[in-house]
C-alpha positions as CSV (number, residue, x, y, z in Angstrom):
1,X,39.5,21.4,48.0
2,X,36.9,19.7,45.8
3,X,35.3,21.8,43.0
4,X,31.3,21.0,43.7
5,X,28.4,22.7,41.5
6,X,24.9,22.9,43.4
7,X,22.7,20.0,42.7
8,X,19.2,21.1,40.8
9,X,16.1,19.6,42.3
10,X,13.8,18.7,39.4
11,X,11.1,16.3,38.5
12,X,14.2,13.1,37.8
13,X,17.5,12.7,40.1
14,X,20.0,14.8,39.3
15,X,23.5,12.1,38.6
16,X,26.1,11.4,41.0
17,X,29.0,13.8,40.6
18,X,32.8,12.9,40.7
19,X,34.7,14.9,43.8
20,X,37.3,16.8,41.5
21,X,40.3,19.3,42.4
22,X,41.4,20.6,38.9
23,X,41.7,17.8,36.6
24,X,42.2,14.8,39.0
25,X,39.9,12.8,41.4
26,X,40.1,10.2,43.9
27,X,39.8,6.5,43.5
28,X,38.4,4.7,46.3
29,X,39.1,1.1,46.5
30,X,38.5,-1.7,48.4
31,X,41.2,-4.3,48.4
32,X,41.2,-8.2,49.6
33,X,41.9,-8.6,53.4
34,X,44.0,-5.5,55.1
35,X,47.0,-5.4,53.2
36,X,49.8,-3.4,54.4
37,X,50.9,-0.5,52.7
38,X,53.6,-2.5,51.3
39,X,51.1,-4.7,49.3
40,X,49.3,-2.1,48.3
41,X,52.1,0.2,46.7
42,X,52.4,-3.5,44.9
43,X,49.0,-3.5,43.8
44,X,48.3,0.2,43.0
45,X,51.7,2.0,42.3
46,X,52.2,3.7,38.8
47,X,48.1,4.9,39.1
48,X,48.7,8.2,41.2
49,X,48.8,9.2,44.5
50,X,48.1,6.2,46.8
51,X,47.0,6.6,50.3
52,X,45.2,5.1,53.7
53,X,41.5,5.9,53.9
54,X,40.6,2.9,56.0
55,X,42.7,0.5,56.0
56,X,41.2,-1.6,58.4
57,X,38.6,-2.0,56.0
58,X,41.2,-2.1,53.0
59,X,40.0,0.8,51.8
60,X,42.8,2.9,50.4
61,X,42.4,6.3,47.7
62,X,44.2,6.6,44.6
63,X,44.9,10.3,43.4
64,X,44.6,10.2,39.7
65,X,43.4,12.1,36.3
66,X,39.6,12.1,36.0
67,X,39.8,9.8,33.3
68,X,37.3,6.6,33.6
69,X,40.2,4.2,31.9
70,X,42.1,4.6,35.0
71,X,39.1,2.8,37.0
72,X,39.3,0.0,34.6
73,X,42.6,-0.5,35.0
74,X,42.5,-0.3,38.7
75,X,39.7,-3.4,38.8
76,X,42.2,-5.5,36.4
77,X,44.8,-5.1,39.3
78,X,45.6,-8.5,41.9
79,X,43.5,-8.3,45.0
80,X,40.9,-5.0,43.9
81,X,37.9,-5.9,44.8
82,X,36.2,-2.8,43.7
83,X,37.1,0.8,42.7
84,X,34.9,4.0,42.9
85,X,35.2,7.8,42.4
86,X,34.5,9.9,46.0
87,X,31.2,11.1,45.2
88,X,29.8,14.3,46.7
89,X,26.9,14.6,49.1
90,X,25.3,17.2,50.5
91,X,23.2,18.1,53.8
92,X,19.9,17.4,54.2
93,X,18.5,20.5,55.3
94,X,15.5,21.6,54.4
95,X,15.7,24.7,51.6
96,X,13.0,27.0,52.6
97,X,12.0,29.6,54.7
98,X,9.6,27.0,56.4
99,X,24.6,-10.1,74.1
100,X,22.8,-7.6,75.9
101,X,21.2,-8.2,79.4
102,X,17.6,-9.5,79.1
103,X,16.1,-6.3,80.3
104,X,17.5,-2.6,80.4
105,X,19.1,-1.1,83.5
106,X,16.2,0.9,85.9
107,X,16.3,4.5,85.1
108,X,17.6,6.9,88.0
109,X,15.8,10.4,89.1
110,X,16.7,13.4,86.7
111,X,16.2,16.8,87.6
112,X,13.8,19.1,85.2
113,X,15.8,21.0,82.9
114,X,15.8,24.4,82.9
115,X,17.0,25.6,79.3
116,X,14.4,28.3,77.8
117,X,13.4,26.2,75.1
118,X,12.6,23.5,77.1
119,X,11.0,24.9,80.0
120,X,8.8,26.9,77.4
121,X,8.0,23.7,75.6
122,X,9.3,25.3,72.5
123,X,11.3,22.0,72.1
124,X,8.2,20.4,71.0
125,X,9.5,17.4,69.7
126,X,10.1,16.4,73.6
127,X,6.9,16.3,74.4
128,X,3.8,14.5,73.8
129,X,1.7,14.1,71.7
130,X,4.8,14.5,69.5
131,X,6.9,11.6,70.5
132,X,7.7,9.8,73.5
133,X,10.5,10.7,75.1
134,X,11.0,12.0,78.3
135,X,13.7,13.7,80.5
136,X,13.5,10.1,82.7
137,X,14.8,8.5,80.1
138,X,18.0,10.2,80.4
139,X,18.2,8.9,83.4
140,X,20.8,6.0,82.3
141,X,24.3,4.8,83.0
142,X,27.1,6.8,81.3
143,X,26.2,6.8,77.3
144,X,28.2,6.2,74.6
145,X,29.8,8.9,72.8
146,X,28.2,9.9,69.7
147,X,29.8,11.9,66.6
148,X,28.6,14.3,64.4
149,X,29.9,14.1,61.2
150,X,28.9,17.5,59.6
151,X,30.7,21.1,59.1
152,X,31.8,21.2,62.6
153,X,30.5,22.6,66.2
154,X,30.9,26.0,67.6
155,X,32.8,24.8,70.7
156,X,33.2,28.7,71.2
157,X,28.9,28.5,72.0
158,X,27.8,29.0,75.4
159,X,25.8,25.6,74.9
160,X,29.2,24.1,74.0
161,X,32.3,25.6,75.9
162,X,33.6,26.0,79.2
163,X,35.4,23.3,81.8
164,X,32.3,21.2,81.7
165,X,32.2,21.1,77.7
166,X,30.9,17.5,76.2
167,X,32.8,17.6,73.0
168,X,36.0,16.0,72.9
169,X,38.3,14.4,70.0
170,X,37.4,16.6,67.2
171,X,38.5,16.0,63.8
172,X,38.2,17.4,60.4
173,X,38.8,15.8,57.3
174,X,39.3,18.2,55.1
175,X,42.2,19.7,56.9
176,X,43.4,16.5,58.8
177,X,43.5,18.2,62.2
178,X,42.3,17.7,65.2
179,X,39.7,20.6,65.4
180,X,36.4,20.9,63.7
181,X,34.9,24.1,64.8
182,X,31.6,25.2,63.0
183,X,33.4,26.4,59.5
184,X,29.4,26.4,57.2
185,X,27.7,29.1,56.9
186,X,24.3,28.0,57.8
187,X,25.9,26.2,60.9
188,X,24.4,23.0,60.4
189,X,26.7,20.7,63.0
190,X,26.4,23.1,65.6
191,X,22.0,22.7,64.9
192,X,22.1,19.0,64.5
193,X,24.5,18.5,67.5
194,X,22.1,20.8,69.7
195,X,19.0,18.2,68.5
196,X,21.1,15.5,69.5
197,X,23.3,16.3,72.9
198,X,22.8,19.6,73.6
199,X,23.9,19.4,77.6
200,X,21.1,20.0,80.3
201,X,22.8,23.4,81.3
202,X,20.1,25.6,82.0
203,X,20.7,27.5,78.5
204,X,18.9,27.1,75.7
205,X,17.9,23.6,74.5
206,X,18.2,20.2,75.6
207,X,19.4,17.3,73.3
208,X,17.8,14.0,73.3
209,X,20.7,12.5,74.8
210,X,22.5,15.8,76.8
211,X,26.2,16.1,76.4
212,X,28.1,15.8,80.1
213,X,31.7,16.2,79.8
214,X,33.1,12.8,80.8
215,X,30.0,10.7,80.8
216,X,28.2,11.5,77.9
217,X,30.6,12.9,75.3
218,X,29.9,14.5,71.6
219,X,33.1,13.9,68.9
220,X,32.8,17.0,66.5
221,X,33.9,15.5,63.1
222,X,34.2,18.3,59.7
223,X,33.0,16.4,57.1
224,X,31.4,19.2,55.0
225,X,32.8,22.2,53.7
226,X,31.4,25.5,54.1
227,X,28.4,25.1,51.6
228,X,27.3,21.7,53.4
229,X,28.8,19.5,50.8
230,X,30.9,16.5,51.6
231,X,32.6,13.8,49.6
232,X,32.4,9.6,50.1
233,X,36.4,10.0,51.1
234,X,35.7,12.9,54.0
235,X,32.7,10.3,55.2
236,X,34.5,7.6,55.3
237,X,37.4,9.6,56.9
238,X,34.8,10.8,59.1
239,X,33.4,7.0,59.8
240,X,36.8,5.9,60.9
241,X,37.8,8.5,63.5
242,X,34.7,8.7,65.1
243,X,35.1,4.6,65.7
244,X,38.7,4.9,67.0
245,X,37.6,7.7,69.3
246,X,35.0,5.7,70.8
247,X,31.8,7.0,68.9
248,X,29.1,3.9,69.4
249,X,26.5,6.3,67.5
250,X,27.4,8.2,64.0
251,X,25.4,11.0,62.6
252,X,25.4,11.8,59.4
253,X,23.0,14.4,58.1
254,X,23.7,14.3,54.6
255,X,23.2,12.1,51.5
256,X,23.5,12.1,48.1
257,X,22.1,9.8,45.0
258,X,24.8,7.2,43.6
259,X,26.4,4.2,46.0
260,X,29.7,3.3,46.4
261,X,31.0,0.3,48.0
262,X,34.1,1.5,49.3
263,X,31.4,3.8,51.7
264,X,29.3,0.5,52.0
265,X,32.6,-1.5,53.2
266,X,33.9,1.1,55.8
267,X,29.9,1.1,57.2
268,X,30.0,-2.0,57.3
269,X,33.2,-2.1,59.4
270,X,31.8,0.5,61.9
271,X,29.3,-1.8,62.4
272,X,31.0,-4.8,63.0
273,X,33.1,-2.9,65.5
274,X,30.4,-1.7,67.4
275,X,29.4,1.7,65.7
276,X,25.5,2.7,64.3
277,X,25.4,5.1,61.4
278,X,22.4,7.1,61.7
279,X,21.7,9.4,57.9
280,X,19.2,11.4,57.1
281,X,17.3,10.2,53.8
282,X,16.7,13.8,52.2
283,X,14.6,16.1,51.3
284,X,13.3,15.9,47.7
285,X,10.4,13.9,48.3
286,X,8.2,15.7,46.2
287,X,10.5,15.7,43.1
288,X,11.8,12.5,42.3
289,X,12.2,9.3,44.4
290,X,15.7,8.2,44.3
291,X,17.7,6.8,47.1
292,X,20.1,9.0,49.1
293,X,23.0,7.6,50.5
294,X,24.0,6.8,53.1
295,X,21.1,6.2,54.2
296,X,20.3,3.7,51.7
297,X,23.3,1.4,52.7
298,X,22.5,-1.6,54.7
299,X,23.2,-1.1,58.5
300,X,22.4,2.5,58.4
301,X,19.3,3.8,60.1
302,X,17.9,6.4,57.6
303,X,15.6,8.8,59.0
304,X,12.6,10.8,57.3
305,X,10.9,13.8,59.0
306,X,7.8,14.5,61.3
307,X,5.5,17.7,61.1
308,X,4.5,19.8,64.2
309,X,1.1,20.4,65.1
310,X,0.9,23.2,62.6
311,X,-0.9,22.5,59.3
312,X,0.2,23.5,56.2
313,X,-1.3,22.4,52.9
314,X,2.5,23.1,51.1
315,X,4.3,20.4,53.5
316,X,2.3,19.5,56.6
317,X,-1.2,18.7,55.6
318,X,-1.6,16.6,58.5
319,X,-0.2,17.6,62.4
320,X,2.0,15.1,63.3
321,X,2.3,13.2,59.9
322,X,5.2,13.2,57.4
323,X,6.6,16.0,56.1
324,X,5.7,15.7,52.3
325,X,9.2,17.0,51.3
326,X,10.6,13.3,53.3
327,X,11.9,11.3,50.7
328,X,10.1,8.3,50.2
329,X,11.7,5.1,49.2
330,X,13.2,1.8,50.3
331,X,15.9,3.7,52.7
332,X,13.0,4.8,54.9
333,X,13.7,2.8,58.5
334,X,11.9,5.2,60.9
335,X,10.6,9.1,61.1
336,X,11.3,11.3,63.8
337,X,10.3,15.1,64.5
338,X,12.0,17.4,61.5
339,X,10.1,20.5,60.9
340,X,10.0,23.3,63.3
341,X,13.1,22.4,65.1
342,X,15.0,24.8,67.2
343,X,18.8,24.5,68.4
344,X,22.1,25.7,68.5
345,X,23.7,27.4,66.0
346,X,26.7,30.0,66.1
347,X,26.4,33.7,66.8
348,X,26.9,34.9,63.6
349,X,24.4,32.9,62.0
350,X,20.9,35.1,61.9
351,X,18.5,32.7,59.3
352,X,15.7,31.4,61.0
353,X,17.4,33.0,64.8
354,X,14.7,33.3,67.6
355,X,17.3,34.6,70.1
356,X,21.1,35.0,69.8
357,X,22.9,31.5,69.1
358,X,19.7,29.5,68.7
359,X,17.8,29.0,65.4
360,X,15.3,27.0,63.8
361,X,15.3,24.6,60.9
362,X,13.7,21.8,59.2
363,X,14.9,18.7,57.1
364,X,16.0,15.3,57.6
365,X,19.0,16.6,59.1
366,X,17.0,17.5,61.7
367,X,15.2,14.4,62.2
368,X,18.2,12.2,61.8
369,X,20.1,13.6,65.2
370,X,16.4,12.8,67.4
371,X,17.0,9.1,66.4
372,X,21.0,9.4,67.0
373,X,20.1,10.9,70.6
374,X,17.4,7.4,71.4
375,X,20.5,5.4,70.0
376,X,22.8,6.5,72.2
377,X,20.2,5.9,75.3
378,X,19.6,2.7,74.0
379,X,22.9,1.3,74.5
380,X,23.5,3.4,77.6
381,X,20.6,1.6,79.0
382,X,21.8,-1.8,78.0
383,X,25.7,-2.1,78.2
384,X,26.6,-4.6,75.8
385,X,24.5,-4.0,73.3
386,X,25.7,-4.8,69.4
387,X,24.1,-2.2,67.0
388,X,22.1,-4.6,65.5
389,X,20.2,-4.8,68.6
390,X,19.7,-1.2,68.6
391,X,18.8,-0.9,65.1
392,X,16.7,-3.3,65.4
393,X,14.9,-2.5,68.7
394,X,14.6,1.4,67.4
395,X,12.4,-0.2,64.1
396,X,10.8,-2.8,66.6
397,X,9.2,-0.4,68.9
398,X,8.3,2.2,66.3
399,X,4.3,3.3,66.1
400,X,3.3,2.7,62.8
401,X,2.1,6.0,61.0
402,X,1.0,4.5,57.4
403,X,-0.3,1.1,56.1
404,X,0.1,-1.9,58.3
405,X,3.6,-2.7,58.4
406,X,6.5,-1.3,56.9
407,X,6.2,0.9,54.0
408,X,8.4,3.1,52.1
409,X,7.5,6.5,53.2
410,X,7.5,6.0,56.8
411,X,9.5,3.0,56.9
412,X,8.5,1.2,60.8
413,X,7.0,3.9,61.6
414,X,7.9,6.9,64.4
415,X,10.3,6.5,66.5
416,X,9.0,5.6,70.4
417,X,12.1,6.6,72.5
418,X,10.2,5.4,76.0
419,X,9.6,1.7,74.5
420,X,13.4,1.5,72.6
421,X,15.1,2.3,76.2
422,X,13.3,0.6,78.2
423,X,12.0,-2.6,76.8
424,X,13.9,-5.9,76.4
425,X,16.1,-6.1,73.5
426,X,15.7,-8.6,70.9
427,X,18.6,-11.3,70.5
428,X,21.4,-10.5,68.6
429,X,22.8,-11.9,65.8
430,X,26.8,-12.6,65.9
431,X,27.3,-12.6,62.4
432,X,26.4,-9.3,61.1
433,X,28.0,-7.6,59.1
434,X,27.7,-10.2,56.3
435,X,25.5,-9.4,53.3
436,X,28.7,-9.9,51.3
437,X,31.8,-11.8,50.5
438,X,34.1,-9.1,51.2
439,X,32.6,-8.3,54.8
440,X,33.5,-12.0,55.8
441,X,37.1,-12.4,54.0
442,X,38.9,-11.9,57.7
443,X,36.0,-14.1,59.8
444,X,37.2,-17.4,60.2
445,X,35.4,-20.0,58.1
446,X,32.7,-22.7,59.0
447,X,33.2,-26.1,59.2
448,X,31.2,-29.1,58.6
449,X,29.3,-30.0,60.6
450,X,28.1,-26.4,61.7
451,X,24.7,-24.9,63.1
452,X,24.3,-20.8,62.8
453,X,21.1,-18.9,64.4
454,X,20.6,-15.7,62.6
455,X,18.5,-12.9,61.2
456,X,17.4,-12.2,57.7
457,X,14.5,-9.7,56.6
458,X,13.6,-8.6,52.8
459,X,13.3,-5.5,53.8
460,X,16.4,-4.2,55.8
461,X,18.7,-7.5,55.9
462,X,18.6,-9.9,52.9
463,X,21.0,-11.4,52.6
464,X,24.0,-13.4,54.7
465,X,27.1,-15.0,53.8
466,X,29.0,-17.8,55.7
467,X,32.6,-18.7,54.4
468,X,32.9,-22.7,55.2
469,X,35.9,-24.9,54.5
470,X,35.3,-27.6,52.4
471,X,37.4,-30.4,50.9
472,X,37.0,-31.9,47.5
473,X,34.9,-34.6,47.3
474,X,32.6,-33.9,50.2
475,X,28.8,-34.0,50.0
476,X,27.8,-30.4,52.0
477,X,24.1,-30.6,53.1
478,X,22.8,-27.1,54.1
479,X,19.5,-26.9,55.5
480,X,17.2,-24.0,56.7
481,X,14.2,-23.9,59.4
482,X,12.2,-20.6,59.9
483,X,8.9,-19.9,60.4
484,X,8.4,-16.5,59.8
485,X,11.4,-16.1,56.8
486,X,11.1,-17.7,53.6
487,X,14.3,-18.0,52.0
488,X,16.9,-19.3,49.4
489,X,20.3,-21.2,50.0
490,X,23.1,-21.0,47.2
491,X,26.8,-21.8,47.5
492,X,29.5,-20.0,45.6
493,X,33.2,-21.4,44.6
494,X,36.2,-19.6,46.3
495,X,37.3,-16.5,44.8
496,X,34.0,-15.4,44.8
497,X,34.5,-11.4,45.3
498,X,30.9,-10.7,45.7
499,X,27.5,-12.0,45.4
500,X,26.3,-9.5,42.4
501,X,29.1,-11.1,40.0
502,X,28.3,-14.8,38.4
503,X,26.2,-17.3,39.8
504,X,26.2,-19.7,42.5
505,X,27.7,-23.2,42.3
506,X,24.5,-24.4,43.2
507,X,21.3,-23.0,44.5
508,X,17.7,-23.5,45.3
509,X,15.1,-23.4,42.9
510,X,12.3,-21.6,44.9
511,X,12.3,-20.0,48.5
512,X,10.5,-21.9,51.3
513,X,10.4,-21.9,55.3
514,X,12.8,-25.2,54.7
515,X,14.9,-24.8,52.2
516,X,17.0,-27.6,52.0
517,X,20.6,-27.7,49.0
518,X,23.0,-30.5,48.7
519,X,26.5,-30.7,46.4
520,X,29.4,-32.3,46.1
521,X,32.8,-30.0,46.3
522,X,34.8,-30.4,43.6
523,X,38.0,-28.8,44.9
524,X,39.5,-28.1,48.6
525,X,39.1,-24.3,49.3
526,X,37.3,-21.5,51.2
527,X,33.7,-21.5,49.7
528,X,30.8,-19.5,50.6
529,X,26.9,-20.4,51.7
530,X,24.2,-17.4,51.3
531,X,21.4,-17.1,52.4
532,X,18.9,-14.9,50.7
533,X,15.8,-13.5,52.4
534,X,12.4,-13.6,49.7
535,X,9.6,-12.6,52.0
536,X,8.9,-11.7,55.8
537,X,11.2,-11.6,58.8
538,X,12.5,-13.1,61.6
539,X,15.4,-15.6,62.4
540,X,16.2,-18.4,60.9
541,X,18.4,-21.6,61.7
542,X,21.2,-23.3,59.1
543,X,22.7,-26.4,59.4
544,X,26.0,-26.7,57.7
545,X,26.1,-30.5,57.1
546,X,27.5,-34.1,55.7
């Protein structure tokens, strides 16, 4: 198991910290493609240890001394496109005492549930003026299953055993087996599932979404340990299961500062294959500003946290605001209720108990699983749906709490459950994932002459990338029209591994609603066209010509 030292909160962010077991680490790295483990022993033998992480993804871990020359010689190796160490993360509790169709499917009648905490309106996060939602609104087709990707569930919890249990296909990465009962000792996945699914049983609490064995399924995935700490490997571990067990929403409730792009790539894969990450964006708000991931990877939803109605000067001056320990920065999408909340947790766990098996915390672990819970409705209500559409009709419909528009302490604003299920979605856009060369190198390439309708925002999806096949000696003309976009056209030569590294074969010189790029190719090959988003939002229309 990893060795992890607590993180300090203090007035600057404290620095990533390497995952280590003794003296050795693990090397995450994204390769070219999807070899097979073949070419990869090829690529990577003599290092250490190699093994699958994702491989779908081409993500692969390399077991090795803790020694930062290894990295350097893993990048110089055919076909890496980029190496990392497994980073640790940690939950995001708070520390204190304190195509789609056009329109949705109609909602069906739904009984009144009669859990304590509901009927009692100690859920208060269900009810107005709080938020939105409503038990109606469960009132859906079968949902999607959704995973919690955390220390486990108590499936030994009245809430969550018997015949008629929701959680199925559990999994924990730490051990590699399938089980993930509720190892932590604050027993965080067993709270943030309860926020999430907790089924409409008549005991205790209701989840957004409620668990029903066979229609409306939870996957319990372990990627923390016992103290809430988790690693970029047991994530992306985590990420993979849950999307070959069927998971359409991911929750993760935990972050930590420092990006890698192995965790990008594998998110990034989810999301192509039909899965939205939902992370909470922590809880240092007050200390230092820095970006947790991953919440701050594109196509994540990162979640900050709502007050109650209670005041309190310390971190709810205002009833119904946000909380003042909700980090605030650029991996702010939407807010949803996160102090005061009460849900499952297991027996033996007494902090913050109101009754026997239920507790009450606060963070943006607890906010995170509200948003998970309107996801998972969302697509219920219209099968078909990509997660781009739900990502984007979450954000769409949210009530904006702070300066017009979006702002980077309540991102779009809180989350309105009633208009994300049952308004229209917007129109999806086919080519996401694509903010990078290596999320396009298995999408077949464009050809001349080629028209693509997509979306590009500065603030949550900058950038795209479109491999095209071009032969030497052809004049490309690329051409952009938008109205509410402005935006930049480059093209890059092939071999390009990513869009942070050199520069463009050609580009625009400013950003307009019109950008317009022509060259001649110099050499027959895959090449790539990006298009880079420099103010507003909204879709845009590029013409791949000669």
């Amino acid at each position: 198991m990893a060795v992890l030292i607590p993180v300090a909160v203090g007035t600057a962010a404290a620095p990533p910290r390497v995952a280590t077991a003794g003296d050795r680490a693990t090397l995450l790295v994204s390769l070219s493609g999807a070899p097979d483990a073949g070419a990869v022993q090829a690529a990577l033998g003599g290092l250490g240890t190699v093994a699958p992480v994702a491989p779908e993804a081409g993500i692969w871990s390399v077991r090795t001394p803790a020694d930062p020359t290894v990295r350097s010689t893993v990048l110089r190796r055919p076909g890496v496109e980029s190496a990392d160490w497994s980073l640790v993360r940690r939950t995001d509790e708070r520390r204190s005492a304190h195509a789609a169709r056009a329109t949705p499917l109609p909602l069906t009648p739904v009984g009144v549930p009669t859990d304590e905490y509901y009927a009692t309106s100690r859920q208060w996060a269900l009810f107005p003026p709080a938020t939105t939602w409503g038990v109606d609104l469960t009132g859906t087709p079968a949902r999607p299953r959704i995973a919690i990707l955390d220390s486990g569930v108590d499936s030994t919890h009245p809430e969550w055993s018997g015949p008629d249990s929701p959680l199925v296909r559990p999994y924990s990465a730490w051990t590699g087996h399938e089980a993930a009962d509720d190892w932590a000792r604050s027993g965080h996945g067993t709270h943030v599932a309860g926020s999430a699914a907790a089924p409409a049983n008549g005991l205790g609490v209701v989840g957004v979404a409620p668990g029903t064995a066979r229609t409306a399924e939870v996957i319990p995935v372990q990627i923390a340990d016992r103290d809430g700490y988790s690693t970029d490997e047991t994530m992306i571990k985590g990420i993979r299961w849950a999307v070959h067990n069927g998971a359409k929403v991911i929750n993760i409730s935990a972050g930590g500062v420092g990006d890698d792009e192995a965790l990008q790539r594998v998110i990034d894969w989810a999301f192509s294959s039909g899965a939205l990450v939902v992370a909470s964006v922590g809880n240092d708000g007050q200390d230092y500003p820095a970006i947790n991931y991953p919440a701050g990877y594109w196509n994540v939803l990162g979640v900050a946290a709502q007050c109650n109605a209670v005041t309190d000067p310390v971190d709810c001056p205002i009833a119904y605001g946000l909380a003042r320990f909700s980090n605030r920065n650029a991996s702010v999408d939407i807010v949803a209720p996160g102090v005061d909340i009460v849900s499952s947790v297991p027996l033996r766990i007494h902090a913050g108990e109101v009754s026997p098996g239920y507790a009450v915390k606060e963070g943006t672990s607890m906010a995170a699983p509200f948003v998970a819970g309107v996801a998972a409705l969302v697509f219920a209500a219209n099968p078909g749906a990509t997660p781009f559409q739900v990502l984007r009709q979450i954000k769409n419909t949210a009530v904006d709490m702070g300066p017009v528009g979006r702002d980077t302490a309540t991102g779009a604003g809180l989350i309105n459950p009633r208009a994300a299920v049952t308004l229209p979605l917007p129109e999806d856009d086919p080519y996401e994932s694509n903010a990078d060369m290596g999320e396009v190198a298995r999408d077949p390439a464009l050809v001349p002459t080629t028209s693509v309708t997509a979306f590009a925002g500065v603030d949550d999806d900058p950038t795209d990338v479109y491999p095209v096949r071009l032969t030497a000696g052809t004049v490309v003309r690329l051409a952009i029209r938008a109205q509410r976009v402005k935006t930049r056209i480059a093209i890059w030569q092939p071999g390009t591994r990513t869009i942070t590294d050199g520069h463009p074969a050609a580009a625009t010189r400013g950003a307009t609603h019109a950008p317009r790029l022509s060259y001649t190719v110099p050499r027959t090959g895959r090449w790539y066209v990006s298009v880079r988003a420099t103010a507003g939002s909204g879709r845009y229309a590029l013409t791949i010509g000669r």
